[in-house]
Structures are given as C-alpha cells and as structure tokens.
N, C-alpha and C positions, 0 to 999 in steps of 0.2 A: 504494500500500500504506500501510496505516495505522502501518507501523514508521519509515515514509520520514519524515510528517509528524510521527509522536516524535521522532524523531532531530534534526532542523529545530527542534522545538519545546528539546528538551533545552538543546542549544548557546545557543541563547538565553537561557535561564533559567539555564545554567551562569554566561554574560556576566554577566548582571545579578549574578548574586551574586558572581562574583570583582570586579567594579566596586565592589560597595558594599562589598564585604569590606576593599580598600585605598584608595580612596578615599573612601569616604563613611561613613555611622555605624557599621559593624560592626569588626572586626578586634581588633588585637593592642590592649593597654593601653598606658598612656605608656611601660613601663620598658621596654617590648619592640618600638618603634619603632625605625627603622632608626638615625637620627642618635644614638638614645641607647645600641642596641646597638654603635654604633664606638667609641663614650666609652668603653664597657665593656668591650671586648675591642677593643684596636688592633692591627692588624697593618699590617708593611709591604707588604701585599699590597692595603689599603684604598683605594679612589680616591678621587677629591675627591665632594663632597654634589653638583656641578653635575652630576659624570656619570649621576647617577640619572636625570636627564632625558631618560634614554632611554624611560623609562617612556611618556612620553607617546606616541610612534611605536608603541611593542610595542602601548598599548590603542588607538590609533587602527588598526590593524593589524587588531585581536584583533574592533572594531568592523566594518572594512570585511567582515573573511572572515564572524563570521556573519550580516551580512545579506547577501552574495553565497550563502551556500549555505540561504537563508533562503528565498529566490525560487521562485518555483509554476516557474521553467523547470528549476530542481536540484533539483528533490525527487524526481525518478526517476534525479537522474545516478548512473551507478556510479561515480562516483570520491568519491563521498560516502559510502559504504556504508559501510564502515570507518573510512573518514577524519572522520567527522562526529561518531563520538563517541567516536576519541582526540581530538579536539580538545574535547570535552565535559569528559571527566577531565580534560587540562589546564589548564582553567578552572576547575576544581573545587579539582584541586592547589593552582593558584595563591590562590586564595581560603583554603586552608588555612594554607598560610604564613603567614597573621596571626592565624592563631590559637594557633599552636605554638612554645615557646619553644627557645631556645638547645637543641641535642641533636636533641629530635623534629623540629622544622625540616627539620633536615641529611637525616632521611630521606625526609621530604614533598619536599622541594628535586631529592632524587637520582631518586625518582619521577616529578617533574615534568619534569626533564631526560629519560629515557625513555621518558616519554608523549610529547613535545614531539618526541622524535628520530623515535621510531616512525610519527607524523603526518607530519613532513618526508619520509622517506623515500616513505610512502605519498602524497604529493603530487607527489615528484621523479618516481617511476613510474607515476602516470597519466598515461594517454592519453584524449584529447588535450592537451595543455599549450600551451592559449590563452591571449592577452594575459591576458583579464580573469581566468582561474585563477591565472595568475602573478602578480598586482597583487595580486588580493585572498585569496590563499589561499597559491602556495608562498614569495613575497618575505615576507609578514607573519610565519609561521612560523620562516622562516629568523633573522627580528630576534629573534623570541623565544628560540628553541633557542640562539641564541649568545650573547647575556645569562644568559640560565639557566644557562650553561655554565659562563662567568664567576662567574655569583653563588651557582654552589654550589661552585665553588674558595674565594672569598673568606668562603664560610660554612664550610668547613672547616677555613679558617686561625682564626677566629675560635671554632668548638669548641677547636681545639689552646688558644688562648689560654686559654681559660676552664677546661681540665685543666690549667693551669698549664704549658703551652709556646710559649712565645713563637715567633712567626715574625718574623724578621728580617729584612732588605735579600737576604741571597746566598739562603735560598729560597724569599723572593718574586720573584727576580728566574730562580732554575730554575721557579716555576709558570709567569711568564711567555711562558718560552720553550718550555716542553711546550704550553702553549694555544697558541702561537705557532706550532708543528710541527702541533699535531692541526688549527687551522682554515685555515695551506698544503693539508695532505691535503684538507679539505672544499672549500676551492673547487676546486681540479684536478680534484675527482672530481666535485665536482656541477656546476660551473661555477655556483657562488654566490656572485657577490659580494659580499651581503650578512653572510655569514661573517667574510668578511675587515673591513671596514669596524665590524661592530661591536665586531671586537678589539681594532681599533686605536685607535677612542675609548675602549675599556677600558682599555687599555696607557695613553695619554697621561691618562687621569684619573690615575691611579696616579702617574703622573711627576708631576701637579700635587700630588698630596697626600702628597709623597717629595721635594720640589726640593734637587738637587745631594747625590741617593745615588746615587753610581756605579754600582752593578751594576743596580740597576733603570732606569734613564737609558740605561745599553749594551745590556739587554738588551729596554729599552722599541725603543730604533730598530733593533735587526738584526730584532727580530719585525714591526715596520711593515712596515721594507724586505721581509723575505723577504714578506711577506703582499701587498702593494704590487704585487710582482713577481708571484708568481701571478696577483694579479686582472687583471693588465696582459697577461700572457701568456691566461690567459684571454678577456679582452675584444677578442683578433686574432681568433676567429671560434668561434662556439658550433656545434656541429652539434645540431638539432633546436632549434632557435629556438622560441620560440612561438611561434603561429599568429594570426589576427585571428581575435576571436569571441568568446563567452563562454566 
C-alpha cells in the first residue's frame, strides 16, 4: 500500500529534520541553547552538561529504528501501522524544541513525552517482539521516553524559575524521588531496563552538579537502589522474551 511507503518515507524525513534541527544548522538561537538556558534559570534539579550525552544513544537509537522500519521487509509489518508515525511526530516534536522558547517549550516537551509514551506502549504490545524489534525499535524508544521524562521535569523547574520561583535542594530532591517511584512502576511493568538505567544517570548527573547537598545525595541513592532493585528482580526471568528474527 502506498500509505505503508508514506509512513517509511515520513519517519525518515521527520529524522532528518529533528537531526538538523539540534545538531546541525537549524534550531534555537544562542540565548536559547541548553548550557545558556541553565545560566539562566538554575535549579537544583539541573544535572551536570556531561549528562546531556545521552543524547548521542537517544539519536543513534532514533537512527537504528528508522532504518529498521525503513526496510522493503517492514513496510507491510503491522506493528508499524501506528507505531510509524507516533514515532514521526516524535521526531517532529523533538525538532520543535529548538525552536521554542522558555514557556512554549514546556508544552512541545509534554507532547513529546506522550507521543514518545504512546509509541512505547505501542511497541511493548506488538507481536511478535523479536530480537531485532527490540534492538532497534522498543530499547531505542525506551532511552528516549525516559530522558524526555526527565527533561520535561527539569524544564519545569526551570519555567518555575523564570516566574520567579526558585526550586531548591528539598524539591528537587521530592522530583527525584517521584521519577524514582514512577520508573520502579515502569520496569516491573514493562520489564525495561532501560527505564531504570537512564534514571539513574539522571539522578547521579544531578548529584554531580549539587556535590555535598544532602537531600539530593539521599534521595539520589534510595532512587538508584530502589530502581537497581527492580531491574535486578526483573532480570531473574522475563516471560515472553524476544524471539530471534527481525
């Protein structure tokens, strides 16, 4: 069907422009660059500049899935139907974010968090859930959705600042531990590791860009441990494993 090969073509061309949107010549102007929006609105909720390098995994991720669902062998799968262009908007969202300043951001941000969720879900329940869907299509999303998750927390600490209220150590260190509670629920439920792992380099950026404030410190390691723990209780045995195949 010729909406199969749109949809394939879509995602592609969504890539390309969320790629050039943040890293290459399009996007935000200098005052609305990440490093110079944390000058500008601090909060204790902020991580250090190195944890942004997650970035790199999210688009090397964002790369693998759409040239896996890119392939003349997925352009009739049904698990693509749908799933092909939430992930389209998502790339689109994400490319918007460098265009929109402090405020409008926060709601481009909250949309891209429930595009990005709605796509995971739609990934967790397709069938079949083969190695290579799970490589390149539900792992890549899960990095996504849980950074997103994070950095539309830390974009709303960052609007409060800029109305003029400050977020402090005690709640930045309850946002932690609510992110802390909601991605225990997601890996228990989805059995995603990936959940859990990108919290905790979010939690320990934040401890590096906070060194020796207690509550963020305390409540950086109870949220590792409890998260730590679920993926570990999790990783005793997955039922419905992936499968070999594409």
């Amino acid at each position: 069907m010729v909406s199969n090969l749109l949809r394939q073509v879509a995602v592609a061309i969504a890539l390309v422009f969320m790629l050039w949107s943040n890293l290459g010549g399009g996007g935000r102007d200098e005052a609305n660059r990440s490093p110079e929006m944390y000058t500008a609105y601090p909060t204790a909720f902020s991580p250090a500049q190195y944890t942004f390098a997650v970035w790199a995994p999210i688009f090397l991720g964002c790369i693998a899935l759409t040239v896996y669902q890119g392939l003349p062998a997925m352009r009739h799968d049904s698990r693509f139907q749908t799933l092909g262009w939430l992930v389209a908007v998502a790339f689109l969202l994400t490319a918007a974010t460098a265009y929109t300043p402090i405020g409008i951001s926060n709601a481009v941000i909250t949309a891209l968090v429930i595009a990005l969720a709605l796509a995971y879900l739609t990934a967790a329940r397709a069938e079949p859930q083969t190695a290579g869907f799970a490589w390149c299509v539900r792992i890549p999303l899960a990095l996504f959705l849980g950074w997103c998750a994070v950095a539309t927390i830390l974009n709303g600490c960052q609007f409060a600042v800029s109305l003029g209220f400050p977020v402090g150590p005690v709640p930045a260190a309850l946002l932690i531990a609510i992110a802390a509670t909601a991605g225990v629920g997601a890996v228990l439920r989805w059995h995603e590791l990936t959940f859990g792992l990108v919290l905790v380099w979010a939690f320990w950026g934040i401890v590096a860009a906070q060194p020796g404030v207690q509550p963020i410190l305390v409540a950086s390691v109870a949220g590792s441990v409890a998260l730590l723990g679920a993926m570990a209780f999790t990783m005793r045995g997955v039922p419905g494993a992936p499968v070999a195949g594409p």
